[in-house]
C-alpha positions in Angstrom: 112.2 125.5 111.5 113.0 122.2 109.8 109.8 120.7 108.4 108.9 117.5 106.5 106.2 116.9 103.8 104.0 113.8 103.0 102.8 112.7 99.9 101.2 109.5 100.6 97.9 107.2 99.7 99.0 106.3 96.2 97.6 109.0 94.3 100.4 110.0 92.7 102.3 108.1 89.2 105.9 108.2 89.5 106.4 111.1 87.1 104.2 113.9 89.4 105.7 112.3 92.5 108.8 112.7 91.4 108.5 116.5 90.3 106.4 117.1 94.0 110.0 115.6 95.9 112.0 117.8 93.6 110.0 121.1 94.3 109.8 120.4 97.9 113.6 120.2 97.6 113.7 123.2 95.7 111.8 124.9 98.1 114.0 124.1 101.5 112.1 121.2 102.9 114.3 118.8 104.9 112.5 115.9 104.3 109.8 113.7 102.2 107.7 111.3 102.8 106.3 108.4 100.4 104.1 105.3 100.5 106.0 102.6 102.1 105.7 98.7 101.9 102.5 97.2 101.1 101.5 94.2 100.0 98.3 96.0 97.9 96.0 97.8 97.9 92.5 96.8 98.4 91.3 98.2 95.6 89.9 97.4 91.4 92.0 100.8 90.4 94.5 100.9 87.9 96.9 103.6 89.6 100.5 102.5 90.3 101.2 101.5 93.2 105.1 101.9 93.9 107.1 99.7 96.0 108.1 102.1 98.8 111.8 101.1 99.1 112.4 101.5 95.3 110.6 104.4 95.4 112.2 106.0 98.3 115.5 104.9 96.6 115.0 106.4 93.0 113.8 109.0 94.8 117.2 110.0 96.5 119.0 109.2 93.4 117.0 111.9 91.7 117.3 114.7 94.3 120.3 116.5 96.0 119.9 117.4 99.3 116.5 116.4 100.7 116.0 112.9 102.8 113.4 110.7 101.9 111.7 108.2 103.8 108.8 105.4 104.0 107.4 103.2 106.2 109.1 99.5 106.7 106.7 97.2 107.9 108.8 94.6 109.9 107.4 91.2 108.6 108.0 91.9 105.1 112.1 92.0 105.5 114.8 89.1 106.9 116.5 91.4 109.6 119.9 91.1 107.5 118.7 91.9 104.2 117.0 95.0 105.9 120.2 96.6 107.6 122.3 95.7 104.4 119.7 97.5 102.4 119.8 101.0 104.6 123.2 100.4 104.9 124.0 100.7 101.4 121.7 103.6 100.9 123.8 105.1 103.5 126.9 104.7 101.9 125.4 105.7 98.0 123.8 108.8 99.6 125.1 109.7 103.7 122.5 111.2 105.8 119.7 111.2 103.1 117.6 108.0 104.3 114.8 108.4 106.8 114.6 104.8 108.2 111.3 104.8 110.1 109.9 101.5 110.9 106.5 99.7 112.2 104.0 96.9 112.7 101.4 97.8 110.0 98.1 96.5 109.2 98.0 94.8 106.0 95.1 92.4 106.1 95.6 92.0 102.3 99.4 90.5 102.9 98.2 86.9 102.6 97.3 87.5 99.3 101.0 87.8 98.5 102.5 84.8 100.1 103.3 87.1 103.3 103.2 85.9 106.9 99.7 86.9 109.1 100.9 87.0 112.2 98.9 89.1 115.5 100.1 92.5 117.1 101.6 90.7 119.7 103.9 88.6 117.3 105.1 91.9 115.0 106.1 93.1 118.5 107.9 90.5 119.4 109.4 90.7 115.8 110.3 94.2 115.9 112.4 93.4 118.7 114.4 90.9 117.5 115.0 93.0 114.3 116.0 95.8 115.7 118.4 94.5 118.1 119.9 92.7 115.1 120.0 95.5 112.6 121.6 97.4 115.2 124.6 95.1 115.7 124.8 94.2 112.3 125.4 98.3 111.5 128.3 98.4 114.1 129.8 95.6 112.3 129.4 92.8 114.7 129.2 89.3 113.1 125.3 87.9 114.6 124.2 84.9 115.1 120.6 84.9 116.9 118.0 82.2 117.1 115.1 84.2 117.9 111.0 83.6 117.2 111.4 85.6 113.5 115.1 86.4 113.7 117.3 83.9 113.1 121.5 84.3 111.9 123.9 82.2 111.7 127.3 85.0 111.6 125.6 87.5 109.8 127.7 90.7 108.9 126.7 93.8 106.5 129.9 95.9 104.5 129.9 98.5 104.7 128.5 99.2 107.9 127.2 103.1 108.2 129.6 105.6 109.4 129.2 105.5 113.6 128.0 102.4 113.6 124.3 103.9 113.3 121.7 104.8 111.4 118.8 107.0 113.0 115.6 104.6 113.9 112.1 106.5 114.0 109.4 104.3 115.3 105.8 105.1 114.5 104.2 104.0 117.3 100.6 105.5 119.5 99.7 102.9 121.7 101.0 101.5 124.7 103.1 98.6 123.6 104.7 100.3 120.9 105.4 103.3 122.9 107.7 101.0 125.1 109.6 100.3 121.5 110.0 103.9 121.0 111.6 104.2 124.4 113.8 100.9 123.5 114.8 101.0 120.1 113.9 105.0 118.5 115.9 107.7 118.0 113.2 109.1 116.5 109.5 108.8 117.6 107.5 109.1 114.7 104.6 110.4 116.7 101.6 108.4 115.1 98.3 110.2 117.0 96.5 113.6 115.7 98.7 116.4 117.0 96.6 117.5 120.2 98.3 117.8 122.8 96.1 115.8 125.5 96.9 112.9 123.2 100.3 113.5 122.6 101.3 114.6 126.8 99.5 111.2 127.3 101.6 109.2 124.8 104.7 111.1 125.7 103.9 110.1 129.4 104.2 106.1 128.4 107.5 106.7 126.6 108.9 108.6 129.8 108.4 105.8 132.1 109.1 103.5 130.1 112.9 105.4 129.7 112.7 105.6 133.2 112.5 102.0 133.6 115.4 101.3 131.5 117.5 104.0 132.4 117.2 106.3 129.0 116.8 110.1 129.1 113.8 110.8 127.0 115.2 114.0 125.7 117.3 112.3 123.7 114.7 110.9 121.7 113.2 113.4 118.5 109.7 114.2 117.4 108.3 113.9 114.1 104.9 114.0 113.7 102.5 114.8 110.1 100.1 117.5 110.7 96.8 116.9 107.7 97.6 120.4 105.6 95.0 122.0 103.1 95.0 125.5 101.8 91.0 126.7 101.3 88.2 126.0 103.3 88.4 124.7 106.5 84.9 123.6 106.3 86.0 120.9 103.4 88.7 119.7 106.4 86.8 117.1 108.1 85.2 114.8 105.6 88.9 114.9 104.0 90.5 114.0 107.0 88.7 111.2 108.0 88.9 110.2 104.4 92.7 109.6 104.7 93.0 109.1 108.0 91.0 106.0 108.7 93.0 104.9 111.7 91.8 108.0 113.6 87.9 106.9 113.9 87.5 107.9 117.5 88.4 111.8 116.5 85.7 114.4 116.9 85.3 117.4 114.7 86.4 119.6 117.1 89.7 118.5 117.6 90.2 117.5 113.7 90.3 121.6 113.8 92.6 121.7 116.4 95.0 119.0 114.9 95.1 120.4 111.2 96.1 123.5 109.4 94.0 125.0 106.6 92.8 128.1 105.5 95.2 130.6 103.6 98.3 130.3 103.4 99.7 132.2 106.4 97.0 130.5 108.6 98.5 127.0 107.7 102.0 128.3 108.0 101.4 130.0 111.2 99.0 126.7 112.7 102.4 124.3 111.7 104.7 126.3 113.6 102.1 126.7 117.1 101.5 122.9 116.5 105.3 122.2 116.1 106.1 124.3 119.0 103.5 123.1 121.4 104.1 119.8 121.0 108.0 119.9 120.9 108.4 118.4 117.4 111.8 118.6 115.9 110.3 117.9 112.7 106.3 119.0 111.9 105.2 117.2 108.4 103.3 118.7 106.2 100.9 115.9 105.6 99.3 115.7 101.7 97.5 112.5 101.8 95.2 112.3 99.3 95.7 115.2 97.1 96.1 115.0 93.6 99.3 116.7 92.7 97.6 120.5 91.7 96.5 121.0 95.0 99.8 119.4 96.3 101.8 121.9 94.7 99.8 124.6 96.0 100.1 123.4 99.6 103.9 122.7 99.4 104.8 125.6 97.8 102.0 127.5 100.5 103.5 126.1 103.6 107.4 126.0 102.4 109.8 126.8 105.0 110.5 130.3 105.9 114.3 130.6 105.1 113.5 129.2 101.6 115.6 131.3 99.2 113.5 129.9 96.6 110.4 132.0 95.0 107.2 129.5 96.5 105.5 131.3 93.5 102.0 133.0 93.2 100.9 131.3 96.9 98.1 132.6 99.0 98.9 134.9 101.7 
């Protein structure tokens, strides 16, 4: 089973993120996962706070195999500069970029000179940047004069091999859900992983497929599953710590929708989530933990086939 990890929420200075991406590497994880773009955060601290596509860049430059991704937020990039950036990541490093995209919620971004604009706007501007990125990746020459979009014969060199990069979309709710079905190769399932919430998500994306003619099948799962080795009692609190998006959760299904415990109980609770919700790629989901305990959890939960020694873990 191909799984993911997270290590997100800032907690971590380049140095110990760094060594986390390597181990998980080490260890036979396909993919990483990394704070993404922000304006900041809303906070007095002193920690760093890392620009998510230099981060997620240096990143790949400092590993081998493993892909690495964070979040774009679509009104913090010009649609051209975006597919030239992922395209040239593509040609440095093929197949190694996880390019998952969204609206965001930065109520902070005006601080930094960039646009507030409603929901119903960043949909509207997801669209047109997606449609553009995607013909600007098969080469085309665009010129578009849309609400945020706007080219005058645009082209990116190189453009990625196929013509394509893969697009996840994080997405829960309605509206977005019809993005997923538009635009995703990937549906970055953004909801706790139970699976009345997910069948009923999954149900929006199908008829909206329908509508347009698409075969949902062809569109992957991803989704990050809150992981903590110890006591299952400590789960809660945590969760709704670093999950603040998730308020309407009761403690009852923050059991059902996290792994914890010993080791073997989190490794076995990823693969029954994985498999019951058809994920093609569960995520190990770190938020919040100091790097210690992150270790301990990556190297708890790494993938079965590892060939690597995941060291003096729990079982």
């Amino acid at each position: 089973m191909k799984i993911g990890v997270a290590f997100t929420w800032h907690v971590h200075p380049w140095e110990d993120l760094l060594d986390l991406v390597r181990r998980a590497e080490e260890l036979g994880y396909t993919a990483a996962f990394v704070d993404g773009d922000i304006s900041q955060l809303d906070s007095t601290s002193e920690r760093d706070v890392l620009n998510g596509w230099t981060a997620t860049t240096a990143l790949i430059a400092a590993t081998q195999r493993i892909q690495v991704g964070s979040m774009r937020l679509v009104h913090h990039w010009n649609a051209a500069q975006l597919a030239q950036a992922a395209a040239t990541e593509e040609r440095i490093a093929p197949g190694r970029l996880r390019f998952v995209i969204g609206l965001g919620d930065r109520p902070h971004d005006d601080r930094f000179g960039l646009p507030v604009v409603t929901a119903a706007d960043r949909l509207h501007w997801l669209d047109e940047t997606l449609d553009a990125v995607r013909r600007l990746w098969r080469g085309e020459s665009v010129s578009c004069s849309g609400r945020y979009v706007r080219l005058h014969g645009a082209r990116v060199r190189p453009c990625p091999a196929g013509g394509a990069i893969p697009i996840a979309i994080a997405a829960r709710r309605p509206r977005m859900l019809e993005r997923v079905a538009a635009h995703a190769d990937v549906w970055d399932v953004n909801l706790p992983p139970v699976r009345r919430r997910v069948e009923a998500a999954a149900a929006v994306v199908e008829r909206a497929c329908e509508g347009i003619g698409r075969d949902p099948s062809t569109i992957a799962r991803s989704q990050w599953i809150f992981t903590r080795v110890g006591d299952p009692g400590a789960v809660p609190a945590a969760y709704r710590r670093w999950n603040p998006w998730f308020r309407d959760i009761a403690d009852a299904e923050i059991a059902a929708a996290t792994a914890a415990g010993t080791a073997a109980q989190c490794r076995r609770r990823i693969a029954e989530i994985a498999s019951d919700l058809a994920l093609d790629l569960p995520v190990v989901d770190l938020s919040g933990l100091p790097a210690g305990p992150a270790r301990e959890v990556l190297e708890a939960c790494a993938p079965a086939e590892s060939s690597v020694d995941a060291g003096n873990s729990t079982t």
